[in-house]
N, C-alpha and C positions, 0 to 999 in steps of 0.2 A: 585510613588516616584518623587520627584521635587526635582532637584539636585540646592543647590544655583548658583542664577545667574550669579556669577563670576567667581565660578568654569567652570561653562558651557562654559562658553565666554573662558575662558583660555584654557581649553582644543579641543574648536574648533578650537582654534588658534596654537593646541599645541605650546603651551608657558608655562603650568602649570607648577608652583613650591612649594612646598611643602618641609617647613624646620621642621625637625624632633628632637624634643627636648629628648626623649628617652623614651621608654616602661615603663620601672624601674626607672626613676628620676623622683622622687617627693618630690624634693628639690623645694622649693618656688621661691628663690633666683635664683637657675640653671635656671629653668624654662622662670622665668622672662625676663632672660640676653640672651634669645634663642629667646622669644618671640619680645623683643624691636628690637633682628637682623634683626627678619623675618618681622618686620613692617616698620621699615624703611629702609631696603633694597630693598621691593620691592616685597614680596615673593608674594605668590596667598592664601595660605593657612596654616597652623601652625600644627603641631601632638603632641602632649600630652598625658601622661599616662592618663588612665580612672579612674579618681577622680573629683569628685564634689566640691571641694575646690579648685582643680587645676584651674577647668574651671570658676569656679566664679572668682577666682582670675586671670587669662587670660582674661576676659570677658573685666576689669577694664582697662586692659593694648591696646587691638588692638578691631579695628571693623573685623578682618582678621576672615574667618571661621576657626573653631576650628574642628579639628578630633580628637577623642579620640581612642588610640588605649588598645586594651589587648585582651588575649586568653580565656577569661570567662566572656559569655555574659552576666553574670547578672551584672558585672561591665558596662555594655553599659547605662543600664537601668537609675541609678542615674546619669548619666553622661550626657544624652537627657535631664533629668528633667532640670538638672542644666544650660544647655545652648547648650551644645555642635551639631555641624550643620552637622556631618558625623561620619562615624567610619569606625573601620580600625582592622581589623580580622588578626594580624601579626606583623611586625618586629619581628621576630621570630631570627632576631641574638643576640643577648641579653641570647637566652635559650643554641646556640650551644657550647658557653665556657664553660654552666654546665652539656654537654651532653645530653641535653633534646634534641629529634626531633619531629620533628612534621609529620606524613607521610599523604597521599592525604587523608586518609579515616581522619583520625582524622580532618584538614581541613573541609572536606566537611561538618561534621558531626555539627561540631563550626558553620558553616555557615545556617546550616539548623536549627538549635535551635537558632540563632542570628536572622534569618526571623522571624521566629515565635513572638519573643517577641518585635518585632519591625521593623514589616511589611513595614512601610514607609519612614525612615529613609535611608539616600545616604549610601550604604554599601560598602567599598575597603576590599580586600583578599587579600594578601599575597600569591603567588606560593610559595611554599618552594624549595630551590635553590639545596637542598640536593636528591631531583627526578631526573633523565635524562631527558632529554629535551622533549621527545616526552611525559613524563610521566607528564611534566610541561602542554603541550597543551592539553594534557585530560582531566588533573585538570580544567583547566581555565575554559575549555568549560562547565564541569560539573559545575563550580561555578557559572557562569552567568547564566546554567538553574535553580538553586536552588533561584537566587535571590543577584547575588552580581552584582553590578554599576559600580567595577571599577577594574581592576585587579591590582596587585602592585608586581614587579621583585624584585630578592634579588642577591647576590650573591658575594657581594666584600669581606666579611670576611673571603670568602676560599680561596681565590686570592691571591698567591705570585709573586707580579713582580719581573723581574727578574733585572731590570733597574731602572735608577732615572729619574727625569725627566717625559716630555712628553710622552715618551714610558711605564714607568711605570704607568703614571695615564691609558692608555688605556689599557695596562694589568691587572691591577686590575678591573676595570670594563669592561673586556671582559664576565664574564659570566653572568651576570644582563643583557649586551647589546642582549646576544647571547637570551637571554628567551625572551628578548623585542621582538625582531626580530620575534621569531618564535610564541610568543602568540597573537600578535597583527595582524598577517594574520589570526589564527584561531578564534576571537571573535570581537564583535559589539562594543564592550563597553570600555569607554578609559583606556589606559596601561600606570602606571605609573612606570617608571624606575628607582630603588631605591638603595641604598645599594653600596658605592663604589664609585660614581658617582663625578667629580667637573668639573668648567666651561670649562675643555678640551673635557670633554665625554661626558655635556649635550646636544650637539649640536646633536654627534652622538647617544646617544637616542633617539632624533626626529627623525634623518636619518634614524634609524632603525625601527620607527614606536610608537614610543612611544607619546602619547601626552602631557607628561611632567615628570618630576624629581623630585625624592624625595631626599634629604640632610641631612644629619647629622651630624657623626663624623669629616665633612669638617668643620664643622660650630663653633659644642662644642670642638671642643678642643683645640681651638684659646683663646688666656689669655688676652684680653681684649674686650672690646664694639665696638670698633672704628674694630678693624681689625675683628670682628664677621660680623659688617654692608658692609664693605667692599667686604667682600668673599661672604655674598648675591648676594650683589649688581653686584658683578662678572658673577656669575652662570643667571642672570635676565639677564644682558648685551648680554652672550655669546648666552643666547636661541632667544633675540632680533633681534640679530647681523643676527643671522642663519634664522629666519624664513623673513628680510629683502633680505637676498640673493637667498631664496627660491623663494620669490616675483619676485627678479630681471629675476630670470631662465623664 
């Protein structure tokens, strides 16, 4: 597997970002208005549902790599032909407001018929946020021996802060930070911390071992282009700012 060379670079930098357009939107339009954020903000890499129209049509728009995500590998398949530079075994929040879970066996199992039919391809998993933590680090570890490149935290949708504010954003991404933390001592391969996350908690993502952040509902559900480019450009600043201070130490 040969991971793109930018992803590479980002993630040795832990700086990686990663704006997330959603699982289940394949809105053209939506899509689009996700992807023009994540390019001229600054992002490292863009996620899209796994469609071949999507990625054609993303293709038109950024030189940014393209991850396609969903939970049925044989959507992976059209989605390689079509362009797409990694994929993505999860966002699995999407499924928990319809009561769907996904538990470690079922993961793993996605994972191992995702190799199979596409052995070379940069691969990210999804832990599911809904295991106990030690049950998070078992997974992980089994995922990277089956063949997954990148592991991916989840866990701001269960999160109710209790506060507004600064307090709040690090309360909702406390149990995304808490899996970063604990998955990225137990495996080789880089941790990206997703779900929850904006430019107050990306910092501490890295601090907790993550080599970079994944974005979403921070992004989509801002109502215009100008304030979508901005809050990129935010969460890029903040991971900057951090790994310049990092330097400084």
């Amino acid at each position: 597997m040969t991971m793109h060379p930018s992803l590479q670079r980002a993630f040795f930098n832990r700086n990686a970002l990663k704006v997330i357009s959603g699982l289940n939107n394949f809105n053209p339009k939506s899509v689009a208005a996700t992807v023009q954020a994540a390019h001229h903000g600054g992002a490292t890499f863009i996620d899209i549902a796994a469609d071949p129209a999507l990625v054609k049509t993303v293709k038109l728009l950024t030189n940014l790599p393209i991850c396609v995500s969903a939970v049925e590998p044989e959507k992976f398949v059209t989605s390689v032909n079509a362009g797409a530079d990694l994929i993505e075994i999860g966002n699995f929040d999407s499924f928990y407001v319809k009561g769907r879970k996904f538990e470690a066996e079922e993961v793993l199992a996605l994972t191992k018929e995702t190799r199979a039919l596409l052995p070379k391809i940069t691969l990210s998993v999804t832990v599911p946020h809904i295991l106990k933590l030690d049950q998070q680090v078992e997974l992980a570890e089994e995922l990277v021996e089956v063949g997954a490149d990148i592991i991916q935290t989840e866990g701001g949708t269960s999160s109710k802060p209790n506060n507004p504010g600064t307090l709040g954003l690090i309360e909702k991404a406390a149990p995304t930070l808490a899996a970063a933390y604990e998955i990225s001592r137990a495996v080789s391969v880089p941790v990206l911390c997703a779900s929850g996350i904006s430019s107050v908690t990306a910092p501490l993502a890295v601090a907790a071992g993550a080599a970079g952040v994944g974005v979403g509902s921070a992004i989509n559900q801002l109502n215009s282009e100008i304030a979508m480019i901005a809050a990129v450009r935010g969460i890029v600043e903040s991971l900057m700012a951090n790994r310049k201070r990092i330097n400084i130490l």
